[in-house]
PAZAPA-4460 file (N, C-alpha, C; in steps of 0.05 Angstrom, whole numbers, plus 32768, in hexadecimal, padded with zeros to 4 digits):
% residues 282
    n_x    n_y    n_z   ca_x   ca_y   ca_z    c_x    c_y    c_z   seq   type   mol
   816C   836E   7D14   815D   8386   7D1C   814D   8380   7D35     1      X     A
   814F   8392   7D46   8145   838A   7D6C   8125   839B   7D63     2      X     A
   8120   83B1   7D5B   8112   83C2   7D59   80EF   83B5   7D5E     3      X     A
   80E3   83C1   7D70   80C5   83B3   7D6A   80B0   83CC   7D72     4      X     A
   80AD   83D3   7D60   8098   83EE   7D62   807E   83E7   7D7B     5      X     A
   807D   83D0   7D7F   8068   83D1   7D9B   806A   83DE   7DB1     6      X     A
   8082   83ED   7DB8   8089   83F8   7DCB   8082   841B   7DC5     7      X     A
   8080   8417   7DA3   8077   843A   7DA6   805F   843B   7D9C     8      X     A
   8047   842E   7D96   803A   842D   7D87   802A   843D   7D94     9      X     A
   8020   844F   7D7F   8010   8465   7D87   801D   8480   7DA0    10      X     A
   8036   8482   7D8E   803C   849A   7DA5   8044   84B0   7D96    11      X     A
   8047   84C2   7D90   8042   84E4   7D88   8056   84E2   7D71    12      X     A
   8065   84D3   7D70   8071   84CB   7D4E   805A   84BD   7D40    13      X     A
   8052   84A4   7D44   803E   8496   7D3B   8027   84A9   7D28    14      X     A
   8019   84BE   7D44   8005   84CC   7D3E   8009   84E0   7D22    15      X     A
   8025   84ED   7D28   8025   8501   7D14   8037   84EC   7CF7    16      X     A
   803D   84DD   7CFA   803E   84CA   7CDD   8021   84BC   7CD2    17      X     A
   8012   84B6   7CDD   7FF2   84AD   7CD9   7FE5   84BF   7CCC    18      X     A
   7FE4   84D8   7CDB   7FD5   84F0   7CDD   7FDC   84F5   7CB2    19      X     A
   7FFE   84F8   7CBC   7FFF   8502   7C97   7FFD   84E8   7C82    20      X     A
   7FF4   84D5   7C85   7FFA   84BB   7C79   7FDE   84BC   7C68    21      X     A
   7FC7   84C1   7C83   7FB3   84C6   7C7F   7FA8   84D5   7C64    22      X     A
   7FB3   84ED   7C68   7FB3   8502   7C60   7FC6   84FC   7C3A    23      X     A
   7FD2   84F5   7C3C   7FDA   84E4   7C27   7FCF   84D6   7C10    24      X     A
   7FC1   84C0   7C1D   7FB1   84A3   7C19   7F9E   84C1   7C0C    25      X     A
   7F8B   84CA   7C1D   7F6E   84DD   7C0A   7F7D   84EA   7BFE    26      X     A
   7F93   84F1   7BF2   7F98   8503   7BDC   7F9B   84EA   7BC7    27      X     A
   7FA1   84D7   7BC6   7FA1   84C7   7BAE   7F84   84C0   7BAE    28      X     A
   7F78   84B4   7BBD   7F54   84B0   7BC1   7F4F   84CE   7BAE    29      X     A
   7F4E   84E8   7BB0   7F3C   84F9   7BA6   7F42   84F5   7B85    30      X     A
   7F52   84E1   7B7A   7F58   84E3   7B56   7F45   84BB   7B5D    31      X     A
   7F3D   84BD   7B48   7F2F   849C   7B41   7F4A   848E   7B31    32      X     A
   7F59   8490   7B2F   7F6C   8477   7B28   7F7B   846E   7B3B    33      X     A
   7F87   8457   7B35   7F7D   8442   7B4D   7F9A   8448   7B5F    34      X     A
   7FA3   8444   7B71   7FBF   844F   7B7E   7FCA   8434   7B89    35      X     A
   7FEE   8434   7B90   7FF8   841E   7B9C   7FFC   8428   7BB7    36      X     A
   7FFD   841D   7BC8   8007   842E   7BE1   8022   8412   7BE5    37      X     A
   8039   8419   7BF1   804C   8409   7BF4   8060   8415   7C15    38      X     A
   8058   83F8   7C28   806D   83FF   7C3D   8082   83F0   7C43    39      X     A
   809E   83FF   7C43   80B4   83F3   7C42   80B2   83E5   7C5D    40      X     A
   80AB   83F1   7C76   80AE   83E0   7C96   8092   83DD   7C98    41      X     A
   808A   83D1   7C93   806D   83C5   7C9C   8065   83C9   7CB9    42      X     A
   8076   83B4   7CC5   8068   83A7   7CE6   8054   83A0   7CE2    43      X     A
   8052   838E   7CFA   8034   8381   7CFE   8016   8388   7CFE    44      X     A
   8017   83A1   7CF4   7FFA   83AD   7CEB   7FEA   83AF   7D01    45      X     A
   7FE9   83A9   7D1A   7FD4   83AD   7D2E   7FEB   83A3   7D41    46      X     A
   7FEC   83C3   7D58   7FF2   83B9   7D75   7FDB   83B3   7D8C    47      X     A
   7FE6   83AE   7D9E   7FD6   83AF   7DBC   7FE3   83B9   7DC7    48      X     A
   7FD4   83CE   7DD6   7FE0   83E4   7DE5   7FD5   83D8   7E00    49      X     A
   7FC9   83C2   7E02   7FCD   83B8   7E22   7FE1   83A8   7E2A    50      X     A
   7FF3   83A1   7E0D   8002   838D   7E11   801B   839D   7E1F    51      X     A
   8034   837C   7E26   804C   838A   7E37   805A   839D   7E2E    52      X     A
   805F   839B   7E0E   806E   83B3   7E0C   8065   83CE   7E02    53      X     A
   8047   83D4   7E00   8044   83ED   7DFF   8038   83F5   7E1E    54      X     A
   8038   83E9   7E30   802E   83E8   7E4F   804B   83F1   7E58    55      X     A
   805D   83EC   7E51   807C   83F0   7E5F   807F   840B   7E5C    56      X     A
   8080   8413   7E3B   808F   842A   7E37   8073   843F   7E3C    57      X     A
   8054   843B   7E41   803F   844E   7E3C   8041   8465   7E24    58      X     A
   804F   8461   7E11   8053   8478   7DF8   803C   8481   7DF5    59      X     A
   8029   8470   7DED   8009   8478   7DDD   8000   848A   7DF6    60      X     A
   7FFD   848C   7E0E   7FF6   849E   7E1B   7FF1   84C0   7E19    61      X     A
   8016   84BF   7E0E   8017   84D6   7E05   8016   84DC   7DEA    62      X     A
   800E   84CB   7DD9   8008   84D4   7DC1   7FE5   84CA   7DB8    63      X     A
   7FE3   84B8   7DAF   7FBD   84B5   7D9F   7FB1   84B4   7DBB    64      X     A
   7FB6   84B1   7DD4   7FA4   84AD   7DE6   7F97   84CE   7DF2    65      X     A
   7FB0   84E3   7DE8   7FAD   8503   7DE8   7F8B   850F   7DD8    66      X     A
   7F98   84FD   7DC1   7F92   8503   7DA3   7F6A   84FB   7DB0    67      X     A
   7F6F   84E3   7DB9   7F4D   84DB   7DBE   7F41   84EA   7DC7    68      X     A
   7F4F   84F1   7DEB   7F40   84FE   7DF5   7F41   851F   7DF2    69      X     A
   7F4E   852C   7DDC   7F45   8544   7DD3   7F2F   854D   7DC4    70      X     A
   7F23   8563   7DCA   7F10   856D   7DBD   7F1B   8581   7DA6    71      X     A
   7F04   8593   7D93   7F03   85A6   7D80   7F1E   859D   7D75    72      X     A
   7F25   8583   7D69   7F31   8582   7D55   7F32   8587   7D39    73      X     A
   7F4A   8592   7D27   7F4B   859B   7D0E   7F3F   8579   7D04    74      X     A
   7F35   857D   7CEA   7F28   856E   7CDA   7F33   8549   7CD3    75      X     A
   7F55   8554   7CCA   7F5A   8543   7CC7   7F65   852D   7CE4    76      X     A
   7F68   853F   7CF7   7F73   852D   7D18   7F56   8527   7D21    77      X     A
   7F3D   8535   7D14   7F26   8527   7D1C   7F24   8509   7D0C    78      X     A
   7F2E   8507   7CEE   7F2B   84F5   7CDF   7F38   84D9   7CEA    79      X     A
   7F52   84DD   7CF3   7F66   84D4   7D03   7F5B   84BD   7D1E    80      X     A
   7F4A   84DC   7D2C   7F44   84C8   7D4B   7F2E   84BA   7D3F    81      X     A
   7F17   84C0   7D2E   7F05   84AE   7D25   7F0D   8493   7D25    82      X     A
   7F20   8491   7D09   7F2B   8479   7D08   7F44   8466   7D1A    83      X     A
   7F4A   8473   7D2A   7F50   8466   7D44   7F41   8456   7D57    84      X     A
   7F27   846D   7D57   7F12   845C   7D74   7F09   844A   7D62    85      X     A
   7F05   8445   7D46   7EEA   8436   7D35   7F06   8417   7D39    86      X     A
   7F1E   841A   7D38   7F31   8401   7D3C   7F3B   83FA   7D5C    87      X     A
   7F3C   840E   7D6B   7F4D   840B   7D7B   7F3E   8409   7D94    88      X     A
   7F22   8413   7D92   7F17   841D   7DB8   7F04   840E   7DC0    89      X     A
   7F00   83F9   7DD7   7EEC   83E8   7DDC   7ED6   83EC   7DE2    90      X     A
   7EC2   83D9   7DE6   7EA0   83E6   7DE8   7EA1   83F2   7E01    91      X     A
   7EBB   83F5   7E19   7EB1   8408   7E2C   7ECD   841F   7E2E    92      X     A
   7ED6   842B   7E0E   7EDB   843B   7E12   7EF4   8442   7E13    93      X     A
   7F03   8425   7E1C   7F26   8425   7E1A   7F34   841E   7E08    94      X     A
   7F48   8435   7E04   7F5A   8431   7DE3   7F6D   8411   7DE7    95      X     A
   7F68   8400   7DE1   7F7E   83E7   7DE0   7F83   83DC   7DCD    96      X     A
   7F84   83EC   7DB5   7F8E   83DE   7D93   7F9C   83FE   7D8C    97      X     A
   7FAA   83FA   7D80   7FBC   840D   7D6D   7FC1   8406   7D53    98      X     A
   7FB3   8412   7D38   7FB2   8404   7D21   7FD4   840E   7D19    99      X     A
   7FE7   83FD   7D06   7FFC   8404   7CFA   7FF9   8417   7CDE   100      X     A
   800A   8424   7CD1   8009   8425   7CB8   7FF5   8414   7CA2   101      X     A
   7FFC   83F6   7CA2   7FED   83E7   7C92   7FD7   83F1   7C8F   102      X     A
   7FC8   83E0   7CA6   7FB0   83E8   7CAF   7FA1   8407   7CA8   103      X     A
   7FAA   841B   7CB7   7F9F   8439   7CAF   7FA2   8439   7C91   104      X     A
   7FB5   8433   7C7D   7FB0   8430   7C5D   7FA0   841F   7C5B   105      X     A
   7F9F   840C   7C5A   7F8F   83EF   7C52   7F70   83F6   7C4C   106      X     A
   7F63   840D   7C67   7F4A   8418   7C72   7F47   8427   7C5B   107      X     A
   7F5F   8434   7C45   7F4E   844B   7C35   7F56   843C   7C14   108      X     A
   7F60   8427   7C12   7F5C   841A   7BFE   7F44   841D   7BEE   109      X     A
   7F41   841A   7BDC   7F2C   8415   7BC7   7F27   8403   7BBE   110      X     A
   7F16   83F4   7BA6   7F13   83DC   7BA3   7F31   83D2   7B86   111      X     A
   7F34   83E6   7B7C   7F51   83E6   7B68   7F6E   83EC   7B7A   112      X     A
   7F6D   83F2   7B8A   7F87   8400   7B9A   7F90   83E5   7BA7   113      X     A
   7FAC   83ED   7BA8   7FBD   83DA   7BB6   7FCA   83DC   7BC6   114      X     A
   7FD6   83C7   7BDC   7FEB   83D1   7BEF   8004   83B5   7BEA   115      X     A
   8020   83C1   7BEC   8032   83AD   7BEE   8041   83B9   7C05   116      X     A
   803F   83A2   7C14   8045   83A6   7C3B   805E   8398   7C3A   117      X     A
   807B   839E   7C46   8090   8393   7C45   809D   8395   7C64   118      X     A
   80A2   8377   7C69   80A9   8377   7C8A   80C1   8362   7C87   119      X     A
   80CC   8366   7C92   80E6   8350   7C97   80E4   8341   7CAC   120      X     A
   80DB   834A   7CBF   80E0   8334   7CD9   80C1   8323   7CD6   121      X     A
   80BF   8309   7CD5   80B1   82EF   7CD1   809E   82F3   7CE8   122      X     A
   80A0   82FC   7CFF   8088   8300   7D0E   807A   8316   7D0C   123      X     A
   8085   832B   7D04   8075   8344   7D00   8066   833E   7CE5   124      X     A
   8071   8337   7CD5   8067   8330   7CB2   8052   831D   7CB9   125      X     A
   8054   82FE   7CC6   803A   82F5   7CD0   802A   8304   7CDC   126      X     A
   8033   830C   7CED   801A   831D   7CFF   800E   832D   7CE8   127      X     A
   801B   833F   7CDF   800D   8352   7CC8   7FFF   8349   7CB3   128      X     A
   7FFA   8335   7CA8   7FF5   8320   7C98   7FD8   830B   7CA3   129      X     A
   7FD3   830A   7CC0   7FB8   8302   7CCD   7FAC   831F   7CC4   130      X     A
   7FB3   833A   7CD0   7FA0   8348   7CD8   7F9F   8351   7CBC   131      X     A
   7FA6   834A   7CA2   7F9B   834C   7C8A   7F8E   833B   7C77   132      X     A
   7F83   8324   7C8B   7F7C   8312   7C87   7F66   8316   7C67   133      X     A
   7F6C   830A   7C4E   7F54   8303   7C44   7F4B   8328   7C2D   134      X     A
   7F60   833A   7C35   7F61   8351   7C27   7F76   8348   7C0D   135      X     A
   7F66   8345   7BF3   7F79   833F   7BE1   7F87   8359   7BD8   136      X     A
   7F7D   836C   7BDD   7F89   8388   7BDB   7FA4   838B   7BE1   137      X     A
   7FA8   8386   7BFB   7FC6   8380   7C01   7FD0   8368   7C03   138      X     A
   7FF0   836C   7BFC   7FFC   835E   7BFA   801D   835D   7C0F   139      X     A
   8019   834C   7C1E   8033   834D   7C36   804B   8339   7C27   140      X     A
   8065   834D   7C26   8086   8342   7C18   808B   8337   7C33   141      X     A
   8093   8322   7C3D   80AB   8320   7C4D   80C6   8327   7C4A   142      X     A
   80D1   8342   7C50   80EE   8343   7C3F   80EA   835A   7C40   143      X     A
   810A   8369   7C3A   8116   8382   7C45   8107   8391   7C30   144      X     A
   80FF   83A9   7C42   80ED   83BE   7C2D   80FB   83D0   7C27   145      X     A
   8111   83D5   7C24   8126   83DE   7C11   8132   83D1   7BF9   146      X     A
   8137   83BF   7BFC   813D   83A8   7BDE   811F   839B   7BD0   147      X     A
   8105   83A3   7BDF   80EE   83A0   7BD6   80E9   83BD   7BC7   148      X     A
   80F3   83D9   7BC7   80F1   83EB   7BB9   8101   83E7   7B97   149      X     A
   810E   83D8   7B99   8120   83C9   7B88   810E   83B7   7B71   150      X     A
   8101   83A3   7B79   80F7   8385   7B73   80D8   8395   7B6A   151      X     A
   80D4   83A0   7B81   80A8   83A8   7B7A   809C   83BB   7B6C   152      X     A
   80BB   83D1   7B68   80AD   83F2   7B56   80B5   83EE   7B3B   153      X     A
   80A7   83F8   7B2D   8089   8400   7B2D   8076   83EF   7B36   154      X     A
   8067   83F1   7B39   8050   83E5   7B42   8038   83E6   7B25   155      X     A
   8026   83D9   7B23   8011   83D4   7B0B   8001   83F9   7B07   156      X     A
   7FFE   83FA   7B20   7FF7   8414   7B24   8007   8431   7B1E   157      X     A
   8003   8443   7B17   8016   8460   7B0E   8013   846A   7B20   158      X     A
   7FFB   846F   7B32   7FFD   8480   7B52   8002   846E   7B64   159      X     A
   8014   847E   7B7F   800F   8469   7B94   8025   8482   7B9F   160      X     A
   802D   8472   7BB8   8036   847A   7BD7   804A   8468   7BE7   161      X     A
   8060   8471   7BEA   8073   845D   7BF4   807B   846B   7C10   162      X     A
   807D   8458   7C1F   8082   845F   7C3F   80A0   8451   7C45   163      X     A
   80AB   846C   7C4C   80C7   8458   7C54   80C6   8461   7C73   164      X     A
   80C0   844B   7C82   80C2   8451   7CA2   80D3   8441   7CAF   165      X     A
   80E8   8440   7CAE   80FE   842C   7CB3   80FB   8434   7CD2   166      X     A
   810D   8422   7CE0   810E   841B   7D06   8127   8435   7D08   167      X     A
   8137   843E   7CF7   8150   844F   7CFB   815A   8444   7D21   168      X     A
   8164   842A   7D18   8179   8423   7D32   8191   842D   7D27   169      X     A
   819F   8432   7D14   81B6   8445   7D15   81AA   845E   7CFF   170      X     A
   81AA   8473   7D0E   81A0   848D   7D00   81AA   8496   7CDA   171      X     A
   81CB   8491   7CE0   81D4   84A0   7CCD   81DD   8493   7CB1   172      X     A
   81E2   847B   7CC2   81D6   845F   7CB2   81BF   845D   7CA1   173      X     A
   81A5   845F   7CB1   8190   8459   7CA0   8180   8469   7C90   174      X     A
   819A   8489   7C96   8195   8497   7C77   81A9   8499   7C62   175      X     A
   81B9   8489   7C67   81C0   847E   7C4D   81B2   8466   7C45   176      X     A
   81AF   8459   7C50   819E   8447   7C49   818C   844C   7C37   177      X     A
   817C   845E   7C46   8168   846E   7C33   8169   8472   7C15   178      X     A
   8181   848E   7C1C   8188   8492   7C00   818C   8486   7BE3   179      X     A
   8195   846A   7BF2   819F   8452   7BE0   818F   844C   7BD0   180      X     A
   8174   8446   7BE5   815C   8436   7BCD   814D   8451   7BC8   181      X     A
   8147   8467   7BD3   8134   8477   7BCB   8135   8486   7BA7   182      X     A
   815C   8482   7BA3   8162   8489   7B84   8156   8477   7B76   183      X     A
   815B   8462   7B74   8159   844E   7B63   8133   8447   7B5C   184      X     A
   812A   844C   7B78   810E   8451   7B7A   80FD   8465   7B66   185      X     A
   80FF   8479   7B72   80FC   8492   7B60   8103   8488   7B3F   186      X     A
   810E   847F   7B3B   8119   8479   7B1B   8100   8469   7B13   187      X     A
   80FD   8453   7B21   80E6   8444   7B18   80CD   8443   7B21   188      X     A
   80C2   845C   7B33   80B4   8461   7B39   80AF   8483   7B3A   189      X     A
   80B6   8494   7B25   80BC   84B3   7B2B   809D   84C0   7B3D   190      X     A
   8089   84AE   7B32   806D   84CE   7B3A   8066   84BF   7B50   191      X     A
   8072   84AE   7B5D   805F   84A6   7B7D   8062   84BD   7B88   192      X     A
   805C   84BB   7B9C   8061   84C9   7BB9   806E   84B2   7BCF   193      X     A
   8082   84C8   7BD9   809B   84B0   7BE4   809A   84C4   7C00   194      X     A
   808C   84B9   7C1B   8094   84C7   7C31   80A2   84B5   7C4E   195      X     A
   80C1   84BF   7C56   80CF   84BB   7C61   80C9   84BB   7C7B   196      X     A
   80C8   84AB   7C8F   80C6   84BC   7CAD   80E5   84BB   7CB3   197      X     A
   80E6   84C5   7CC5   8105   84C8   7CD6   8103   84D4   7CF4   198      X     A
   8113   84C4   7D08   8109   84D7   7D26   8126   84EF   7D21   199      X     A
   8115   84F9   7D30   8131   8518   7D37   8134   8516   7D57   200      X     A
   814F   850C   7D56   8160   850E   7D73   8170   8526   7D6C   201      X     A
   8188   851D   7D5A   819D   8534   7D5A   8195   8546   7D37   202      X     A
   819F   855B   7D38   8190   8569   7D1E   81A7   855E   7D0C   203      X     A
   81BF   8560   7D17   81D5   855B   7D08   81DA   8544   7CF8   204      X     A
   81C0   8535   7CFF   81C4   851B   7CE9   81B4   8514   7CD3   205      X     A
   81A7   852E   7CD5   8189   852E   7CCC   8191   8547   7CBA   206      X     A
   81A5   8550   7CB7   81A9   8568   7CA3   81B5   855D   7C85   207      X     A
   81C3   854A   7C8B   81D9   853B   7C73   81B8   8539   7C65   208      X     A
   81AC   8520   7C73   8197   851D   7C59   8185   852D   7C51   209      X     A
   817E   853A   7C58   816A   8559   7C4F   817F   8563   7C3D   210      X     A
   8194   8566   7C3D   81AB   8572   7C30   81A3   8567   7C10   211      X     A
   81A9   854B   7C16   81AB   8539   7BFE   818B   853D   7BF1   212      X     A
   8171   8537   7C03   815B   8534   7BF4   815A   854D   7BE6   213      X     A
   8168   8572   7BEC   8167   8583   7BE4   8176   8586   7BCA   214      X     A
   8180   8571   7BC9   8196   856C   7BAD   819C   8559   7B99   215      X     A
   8191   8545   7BA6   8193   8528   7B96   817F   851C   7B8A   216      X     A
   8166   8526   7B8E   8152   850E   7B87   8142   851C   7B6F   217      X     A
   8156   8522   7B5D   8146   8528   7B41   8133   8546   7B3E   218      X     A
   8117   853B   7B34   810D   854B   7B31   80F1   854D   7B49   219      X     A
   80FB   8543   7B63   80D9   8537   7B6C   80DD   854E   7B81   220      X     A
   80C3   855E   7B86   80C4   8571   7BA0   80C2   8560   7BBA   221      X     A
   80C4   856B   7BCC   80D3   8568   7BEC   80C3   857A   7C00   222      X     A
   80B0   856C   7C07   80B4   857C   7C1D   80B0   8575   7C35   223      X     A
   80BC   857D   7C42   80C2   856C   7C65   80B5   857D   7C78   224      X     A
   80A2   8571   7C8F   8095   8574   7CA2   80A0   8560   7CB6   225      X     A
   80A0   8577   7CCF   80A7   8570   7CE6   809A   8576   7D05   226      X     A
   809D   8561   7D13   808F   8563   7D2C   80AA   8561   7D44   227      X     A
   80AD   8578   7D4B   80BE   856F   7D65   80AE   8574   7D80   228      X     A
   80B0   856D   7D98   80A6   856F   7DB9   80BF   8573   7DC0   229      X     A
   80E1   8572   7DB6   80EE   857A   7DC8   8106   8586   7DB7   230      X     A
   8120   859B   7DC5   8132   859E   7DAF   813A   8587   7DA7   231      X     A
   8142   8591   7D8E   8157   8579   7D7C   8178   8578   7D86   232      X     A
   8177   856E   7DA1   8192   857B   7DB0   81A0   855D   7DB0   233      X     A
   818E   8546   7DB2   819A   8536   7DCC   818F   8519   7DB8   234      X     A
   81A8   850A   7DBB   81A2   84F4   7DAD   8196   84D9   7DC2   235      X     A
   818D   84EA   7DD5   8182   84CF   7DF2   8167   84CC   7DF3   236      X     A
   8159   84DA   7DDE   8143   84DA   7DE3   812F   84DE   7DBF   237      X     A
   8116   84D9   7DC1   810F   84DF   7DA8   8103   84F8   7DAA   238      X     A
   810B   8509   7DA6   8104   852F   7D9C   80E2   8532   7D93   239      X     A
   80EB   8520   7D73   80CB   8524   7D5F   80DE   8515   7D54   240      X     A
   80CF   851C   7D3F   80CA   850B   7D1E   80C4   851B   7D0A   241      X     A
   80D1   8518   7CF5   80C2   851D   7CD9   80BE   8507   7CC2   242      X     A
   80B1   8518   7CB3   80A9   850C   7C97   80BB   851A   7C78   243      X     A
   80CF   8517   7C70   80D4   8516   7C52   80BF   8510   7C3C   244      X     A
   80B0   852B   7C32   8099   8517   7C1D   80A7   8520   7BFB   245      X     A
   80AC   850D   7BF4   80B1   850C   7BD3   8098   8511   7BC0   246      X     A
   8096   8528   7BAE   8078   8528   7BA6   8067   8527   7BAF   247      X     A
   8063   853C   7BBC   804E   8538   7BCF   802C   8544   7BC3   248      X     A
   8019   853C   7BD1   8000   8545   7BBB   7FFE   8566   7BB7   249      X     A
   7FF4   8568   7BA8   7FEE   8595   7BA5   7FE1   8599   7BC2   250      X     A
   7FF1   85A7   7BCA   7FEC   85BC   7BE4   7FEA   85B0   7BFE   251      X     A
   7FFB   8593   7BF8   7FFD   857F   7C19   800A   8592   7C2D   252      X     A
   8017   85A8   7C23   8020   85BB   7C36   800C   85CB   7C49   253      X     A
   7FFD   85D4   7C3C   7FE6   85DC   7C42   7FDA   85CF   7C55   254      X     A
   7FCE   85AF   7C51   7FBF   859C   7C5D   7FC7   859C   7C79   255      X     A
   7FEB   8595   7C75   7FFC   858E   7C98   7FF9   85AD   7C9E   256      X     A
   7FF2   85BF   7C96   7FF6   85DB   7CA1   7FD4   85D9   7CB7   257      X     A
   7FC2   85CA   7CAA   7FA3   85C9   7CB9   7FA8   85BB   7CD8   258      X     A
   7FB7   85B1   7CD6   7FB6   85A0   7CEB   7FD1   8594   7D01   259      X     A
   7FEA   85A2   7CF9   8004   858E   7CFD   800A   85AA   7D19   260      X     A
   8004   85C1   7D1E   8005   85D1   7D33   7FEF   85CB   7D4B   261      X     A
   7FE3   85C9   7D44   7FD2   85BD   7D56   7FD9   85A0   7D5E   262      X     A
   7FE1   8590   7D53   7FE9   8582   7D5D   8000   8583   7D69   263      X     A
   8015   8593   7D6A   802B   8594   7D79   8023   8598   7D99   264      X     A
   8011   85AF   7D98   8004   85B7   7DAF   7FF5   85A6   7DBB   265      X     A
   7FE8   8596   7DB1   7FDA   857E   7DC5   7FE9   856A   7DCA   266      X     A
   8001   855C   7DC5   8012   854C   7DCC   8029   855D   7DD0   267      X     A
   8030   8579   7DE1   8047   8585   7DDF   8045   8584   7E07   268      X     A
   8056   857E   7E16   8053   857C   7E2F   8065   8592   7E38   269      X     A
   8066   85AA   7E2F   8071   85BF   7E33   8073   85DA   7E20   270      X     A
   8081   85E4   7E24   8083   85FF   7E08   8096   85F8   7DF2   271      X     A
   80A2   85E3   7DF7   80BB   85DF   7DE2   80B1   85D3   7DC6   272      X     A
   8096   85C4   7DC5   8092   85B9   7DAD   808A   85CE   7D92   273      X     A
   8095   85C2   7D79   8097   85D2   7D68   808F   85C6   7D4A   274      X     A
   8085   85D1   7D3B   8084   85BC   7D1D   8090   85CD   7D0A   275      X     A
   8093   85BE   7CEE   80A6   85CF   7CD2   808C   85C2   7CC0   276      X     A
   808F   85CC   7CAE   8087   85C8   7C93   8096   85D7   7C7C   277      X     A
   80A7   85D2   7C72   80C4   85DB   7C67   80BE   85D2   7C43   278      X     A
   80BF   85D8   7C32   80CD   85CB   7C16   80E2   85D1   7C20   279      X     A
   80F5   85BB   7C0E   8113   85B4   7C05   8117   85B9   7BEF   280      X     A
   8101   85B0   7BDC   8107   85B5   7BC1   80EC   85B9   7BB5   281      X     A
   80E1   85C9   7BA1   80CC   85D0   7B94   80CE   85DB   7B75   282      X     A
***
């Protein structure tokens, strides 16, 4: 696997997967029993956005660096940039840290809550593994976080949150992939909350599995939110992104409804950007 998220870190996919992750994490926080949170692709938990490869591609520019310097933000993209500048912005002002997944969960932990972080590649898993230095809360797998959905669920805990954010270097591939462990998951894990990202280049590859999550996965509701900036025409470029959420909390529809339009519009560099908030199944 070539894939190294330093090159996008913090760019308008990033933001609107954070944004609902967030948003996530305090819906298990508002019940007092204790929650697992579990990520299948980890990464290294903290970029540098001064470094070469997010300096090459500039992504974060157009995504959390938008996000900073906007004003009269909805509640939760206020909650969002807070915890960005409190990790990421120096004493004079300049964004040069980008927290990962880990990290933004790790921050809303509790003193009972857990995280199991799963990375395959040995430098990202070290790296992710310093910047959790000494948090017995989490816990970093070295090893595929798909056959870790296999080996780790259930977890000690009955609530929790699983992130499947795979690199999708072959698209149609890595929803089967998906599919594969998300059954077997669900079985031994039915009441998490299980949310998918996926980018949208072509729609046409992205319909099979909506197809299937509309039909296969038991008894768990679905509902998928989406962020596009461009049509879903062209497989040369990344469009948007969505999220697949399995069980999702009472009225998360609602929540991404506070905030996920407005965000299109502040990272939309034209009239074409557009968002969904869809059930599949209910």
């Amino acid at each position: 696997m070539n894939y190294r998220h330093a090159f996008h870190a913090g760019n308008f996919a990033d933001v609107f997967k954070h944004v609902a992750l967030l948003g996530l994490l305090d819906a298990l926080r508002a019940k007092p029993a204790p929650f697992c949170y579990v990520d299948t692709h980890a990464g290294r938990g903290a970029y540098d956005l001064r470094g070469e490869s997010a300096q090459r591609t500039g992504e974060y520019r157009d995504g959390v660096a938008r996000i900073l310097q906007a004003g009269d933000l909805p509640p939760a993209l206020t909650d969002y940039a807070e915890r960005i500048r409190a990790f990421g912005v120096d004493a004079d002002g300049s964004l040069v840290r980008y927290p990962g997944s880990p990290l933004l969960a790790r921050d809303r932990l509790r003193a009972d809550d857990r995280a199991m972080l799963c990375e395959l590649q040995g430098e990202e898993a070290t790296a992710l593994r310093a910047a959790l230095h000494g948090d017995t809360r989490c816990a970093v797998h070295e090893r595929d976080g798909y056959a870790a959905l296999k080996a780790l669920l259930p977890p000690a805990q009955k609530r929790g949150l699983v992130l499947i954010d795979p690199p999708f270097e072959a698209q149609g591939a890595e929803f089967e992939t998906i599919a594969q462990a998300l059954t077997p998951a669900l079985a031994r894990w039915p009441n998490a909350i299980y949310a998918i990202w996926y980018p949208i280049k072509l729609r046409e590859t992205i319909t099979p599995f909506h197809r299937w999550l509309g039909s296969e996965v038991g008894k768990a509701d679905v509902l998928v939110t989406e962020l596009l900036l461009h049509p879903d025409n062209t497989p040369l470029r990344l469009n948007g992104s969505g999220l697949a959420i399995l069980n999702p909390p009472w009225q998360f529809d609602v929540h991404l409804g506070g905030w996920l339009p407005s965000l299109a519009r502040l990272l939309s560099n034209g009239p074409e950007a557009t968002s969904r908030i869809d059930w599949l199944r209910r």
